[in-house]
N, C-alpha and C positions, 0 to 999 in steps of 0.2 A: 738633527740626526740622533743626538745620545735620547734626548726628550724621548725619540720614538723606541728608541732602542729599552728605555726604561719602561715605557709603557709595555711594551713586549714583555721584560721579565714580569712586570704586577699581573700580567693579564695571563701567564700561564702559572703563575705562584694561585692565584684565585679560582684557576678549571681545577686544580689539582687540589682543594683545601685539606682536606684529611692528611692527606703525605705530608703535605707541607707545616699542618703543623703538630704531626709528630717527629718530624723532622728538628723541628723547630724547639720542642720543649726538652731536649737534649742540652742545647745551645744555652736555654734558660737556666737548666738546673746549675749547669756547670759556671755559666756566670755568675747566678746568683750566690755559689757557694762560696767561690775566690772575691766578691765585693763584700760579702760579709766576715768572710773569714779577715780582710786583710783591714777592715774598718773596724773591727773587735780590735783584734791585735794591735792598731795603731791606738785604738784611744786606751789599749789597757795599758801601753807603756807610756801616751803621757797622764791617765791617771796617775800610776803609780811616780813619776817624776814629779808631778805638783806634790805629791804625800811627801818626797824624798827631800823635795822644796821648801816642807813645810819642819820636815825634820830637823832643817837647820843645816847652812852648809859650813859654818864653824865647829862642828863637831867631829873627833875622833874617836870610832867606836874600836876598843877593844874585847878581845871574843876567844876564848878557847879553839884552837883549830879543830872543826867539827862542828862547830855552833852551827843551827841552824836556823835561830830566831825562839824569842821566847816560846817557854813551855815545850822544849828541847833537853835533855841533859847533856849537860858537856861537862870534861872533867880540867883541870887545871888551873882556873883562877881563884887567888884566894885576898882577904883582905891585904896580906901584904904586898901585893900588889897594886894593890889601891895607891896605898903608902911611895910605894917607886915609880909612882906616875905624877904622884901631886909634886914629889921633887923632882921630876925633872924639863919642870918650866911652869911660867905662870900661867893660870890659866883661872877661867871665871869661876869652875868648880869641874871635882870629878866625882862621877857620881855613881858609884855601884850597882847593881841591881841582881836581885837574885827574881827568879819564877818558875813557880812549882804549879802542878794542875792542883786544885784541890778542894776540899768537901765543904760545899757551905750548906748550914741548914736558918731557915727561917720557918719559926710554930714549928708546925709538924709537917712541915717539906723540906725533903731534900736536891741539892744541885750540884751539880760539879763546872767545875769552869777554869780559868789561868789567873792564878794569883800571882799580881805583883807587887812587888817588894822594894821601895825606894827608902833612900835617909829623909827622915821628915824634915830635915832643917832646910833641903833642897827643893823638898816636892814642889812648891808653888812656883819657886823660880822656874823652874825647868819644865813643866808646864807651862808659864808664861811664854817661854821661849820658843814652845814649839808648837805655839796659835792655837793651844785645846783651852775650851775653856768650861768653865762649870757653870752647866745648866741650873743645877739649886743649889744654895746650899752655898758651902765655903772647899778652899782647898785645906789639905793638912798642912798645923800649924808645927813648929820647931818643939821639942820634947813631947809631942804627941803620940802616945805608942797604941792604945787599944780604941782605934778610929781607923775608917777605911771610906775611900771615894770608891762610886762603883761608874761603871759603865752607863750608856741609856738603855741600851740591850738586856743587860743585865738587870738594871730595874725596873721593866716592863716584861720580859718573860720568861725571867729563870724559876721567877714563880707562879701558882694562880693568881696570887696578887701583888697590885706594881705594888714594888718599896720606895720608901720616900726617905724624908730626910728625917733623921732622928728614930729610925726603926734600928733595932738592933738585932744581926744576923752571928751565928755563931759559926768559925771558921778554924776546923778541925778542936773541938770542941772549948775552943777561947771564943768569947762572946765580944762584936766590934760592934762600933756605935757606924752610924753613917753619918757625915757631916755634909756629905756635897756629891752631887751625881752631875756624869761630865754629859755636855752637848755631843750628839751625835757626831763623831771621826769619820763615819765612811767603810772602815771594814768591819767584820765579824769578830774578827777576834780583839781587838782593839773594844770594841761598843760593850761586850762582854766578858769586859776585863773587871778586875777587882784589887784596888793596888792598896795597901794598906805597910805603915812607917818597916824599914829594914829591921829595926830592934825587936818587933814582935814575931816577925818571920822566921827570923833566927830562931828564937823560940820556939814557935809551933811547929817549924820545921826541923828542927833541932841538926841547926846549919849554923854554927859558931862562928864560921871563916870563909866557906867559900860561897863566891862569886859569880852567877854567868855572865854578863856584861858588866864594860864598864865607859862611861861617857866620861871624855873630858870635852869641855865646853871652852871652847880658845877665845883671847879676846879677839884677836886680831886674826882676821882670813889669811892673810899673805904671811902670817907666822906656821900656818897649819903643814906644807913640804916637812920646815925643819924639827918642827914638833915629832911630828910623826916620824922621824928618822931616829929623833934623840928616846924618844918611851921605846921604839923598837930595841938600842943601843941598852937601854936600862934594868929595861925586864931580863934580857939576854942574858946581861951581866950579872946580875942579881937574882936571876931565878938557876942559870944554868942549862937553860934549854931554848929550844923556841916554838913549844909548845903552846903557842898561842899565835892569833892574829889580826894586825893593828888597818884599821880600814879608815877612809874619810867615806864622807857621802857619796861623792862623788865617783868611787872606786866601786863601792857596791850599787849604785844607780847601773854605772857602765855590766858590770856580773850579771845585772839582771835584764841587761840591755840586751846581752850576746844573748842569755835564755829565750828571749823572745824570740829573738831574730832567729835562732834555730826553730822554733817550735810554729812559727810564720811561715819557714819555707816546708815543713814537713807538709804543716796543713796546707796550704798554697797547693803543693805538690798531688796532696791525696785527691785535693780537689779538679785539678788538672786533669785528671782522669777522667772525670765525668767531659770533661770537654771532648777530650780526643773521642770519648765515644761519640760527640755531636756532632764534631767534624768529619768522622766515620758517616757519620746519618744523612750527613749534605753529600757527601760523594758519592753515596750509595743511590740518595735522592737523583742527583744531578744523572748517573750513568744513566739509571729509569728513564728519567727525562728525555735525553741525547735517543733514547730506542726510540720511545713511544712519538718523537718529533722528526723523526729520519725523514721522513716524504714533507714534511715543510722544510728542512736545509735544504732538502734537494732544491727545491720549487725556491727556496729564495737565493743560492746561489746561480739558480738557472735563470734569475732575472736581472741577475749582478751583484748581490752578493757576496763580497769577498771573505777569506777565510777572516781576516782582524774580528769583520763588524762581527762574523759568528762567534770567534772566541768572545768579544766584549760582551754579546748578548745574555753570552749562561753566564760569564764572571759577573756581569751585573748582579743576575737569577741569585746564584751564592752567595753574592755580598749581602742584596737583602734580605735573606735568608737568614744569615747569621748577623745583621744590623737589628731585624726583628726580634730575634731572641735575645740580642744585647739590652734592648728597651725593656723589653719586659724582666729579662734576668736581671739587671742593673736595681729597675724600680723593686722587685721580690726583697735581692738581697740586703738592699737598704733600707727597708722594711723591717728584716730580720735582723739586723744590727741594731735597731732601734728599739725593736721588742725585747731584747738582752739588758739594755737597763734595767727598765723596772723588775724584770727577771731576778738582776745580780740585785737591785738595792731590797727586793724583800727577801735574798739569801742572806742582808745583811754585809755585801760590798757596791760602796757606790762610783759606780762606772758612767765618767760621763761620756757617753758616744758622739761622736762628733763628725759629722757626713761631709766629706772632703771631695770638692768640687771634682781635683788631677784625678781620682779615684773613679770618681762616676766617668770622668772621659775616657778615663785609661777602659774601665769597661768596654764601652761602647765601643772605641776602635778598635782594639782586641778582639771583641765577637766580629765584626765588620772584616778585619783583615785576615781571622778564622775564617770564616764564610769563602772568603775570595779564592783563600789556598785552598781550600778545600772543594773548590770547582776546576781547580787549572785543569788537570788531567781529564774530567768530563768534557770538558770546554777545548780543551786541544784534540780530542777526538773528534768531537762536535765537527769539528774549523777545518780537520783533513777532511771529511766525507766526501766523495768524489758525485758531482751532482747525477751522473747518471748511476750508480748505483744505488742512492739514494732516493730517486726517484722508482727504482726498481721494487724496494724493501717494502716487504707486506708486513 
């Protein structure tokens, strides 16, 4: 009986083809939108947690209240701060950084990009630790000051020509050598970075003392709670303010967790929309239907008929209504999630998309159980029609 009952819904889904699938591509767009929207967003937040993973989860970053990531200005930290953090506990190293945007020229071209600024007796360690490694060339070594590692970005298109190792580029008009160019990171600003020792930065920046970040690198994980309780206690006391603030990894993964997860449901939401207008399109669809079949309810409750099998027959109609547009909106938006890679990796961020089984099903029964509700009403009318009225309707 349902076999027949389904063949019923295909078999007036295909007299009607036009309606039905502009009916239908309502249901598509709006699937497609929320299967891509929410398969972006899920792989941008575990990209970004493998990067945060790679960052090091022994690490305490301290920041100016206000930082908002290199090539930012923030005001308040200064070397002496440096100094009230190495005392107050052991740790494998703490590691300053200052970054300024700023003018590099090679021959007779000019660039601009984010220079950063490390102690060079550190640089190799701290790279080592945080899995970058250098494509040619060497890391900077200890009392090294007028040298700089660049980016891969950096040495393939800040100019018309790639730079290599042993070109020297001049960097607000102090001339660095390049010793070593790092393997591709994955993001933009990272690939087209330019980090060259803290002592010449000072200089060409003419920044004596302050600070925008600073890394202490812990030895021990399960030390990192009281660490970070005691630099907070330190600075406080020794600076007079708390104009500053002390994060682990893991503190700001979570910050950038919560930004997702809002900016997932906005888009999730705007997306939404287009559904409810597809669910509008089946009910609209479905009322159409319920007129234009009036003298066949009649005729098949006049043979026996009951109101159920009628109701089942349009909820069938709208289930595969909106199952159809799941298939293909489902197949669209995972398409379109997948063409966003190579999208982000020649913007220069590498996003790896990752197509999540629960995702494609949550689609499909979603459209499916759209479709359904959005027949009840057609389909309860349907199921009252009185068969001799029905039989009457021209």
């Amino acid at each position: 009986m349902n076999f027949d009952y389904f063949i019923l819904a295909v078999n007036s889904i295909r007299h009607r083809k036009l309606r039905s699938w502009l009916t239908v591509i309502g249901i598509i767009i709006g699937v497609a939108a929320i299967i891509s929207l929410i398969t972006v967003s899920r792989s941008l937040e575990s990209t970004i947690k493998d990067q945060f993973e790679q960052f090091g989860a022994n690490r305490i970053m301290i920041a100016a209240k206000g930082f908002q990531g290199p090539g930012t200005m923030s005001q308040g930290l200064t070397s002496d701060d440096v100094e009230t953090i190495e005392g107050a506990g052991s740790f494998k190293y703490v590691l300053p950084g200052l970054f300024r945007n700023g003018e590099v020229k090679y021959k007779d071209e000019t660039g601009f990009t984010l220079v950063a600024a490390l102690p060079a007796e550190h640089y190799q360690q701290f790279y080592l630790d945080s899995g970058i490694e250098v494509k040619s060339g060497r890391a900077i070594k200890a009392q090294e000051k007028y040298v700089a590692v660049i980016g891969s970005r950096a040495a393939k298109e800040m100019f018309s020509k790639e730079l290599r190792v042993g070109n020297k580029i001049i960097i607000h008009n102090v001339e660095f050598k390049i010793v070593g160019i790092l393997d591709e990171i994955g993001n933009a600003q990272d690939d087209n970075q330019v980090t060259i020792p803290l002592e010449a930065a000072r200089e060409i920046f003419e920044e004596p003392k302050r600070v925008d970040t600073i890394i202490a690198q812990v030895k021990v994980t399960s030390e990192i709670p009281e660490l970070q309780k005691k630099i907070e206690k330190e600075l406080e006391r020794k600076r007079g303010d708390t104009n500053f603030q002390v994060l682990t990894a893991s503190q700001i993964l979570d910050q950038i967790g919560q930004v997702l997860g809002v900016m997932q449901v906005v888009l999730v939401g705007i997306a939404a929309i287009s559904l409810l207008v597809g669910a509008i399109g089946i009910m609209n669809s479905m009322y159409t239907s319920v007129l234009e079949r009036t003298k066949e309810i009649g005729i098949m409750k006049a043979i026996g008929a009951r109101n159920a099998h009628i109701l089942q027959i349009f909820l069938m109609e709208s289930g595969l209504i909106g199952l159809v547009g799941g298939v293909f909106g489902t197949a669209l938006g995972t398409g379109m999630a997948l063409a966003i890679g190579p999208i982000a990796k020649s913007a220069g961020f590498t996003l790896n998309i990752t197509i999540e089984p629960s995702i494609v099903l949550f689609g499909l029964l979603f459209a499916f159980i759209l479709g359904v509700l959005s027949g009840v009403l057609p389909a309860y009318q349907a199921s009252k029609l009185k068969p001799v009225d029905a039989l009457k309707y021209d």
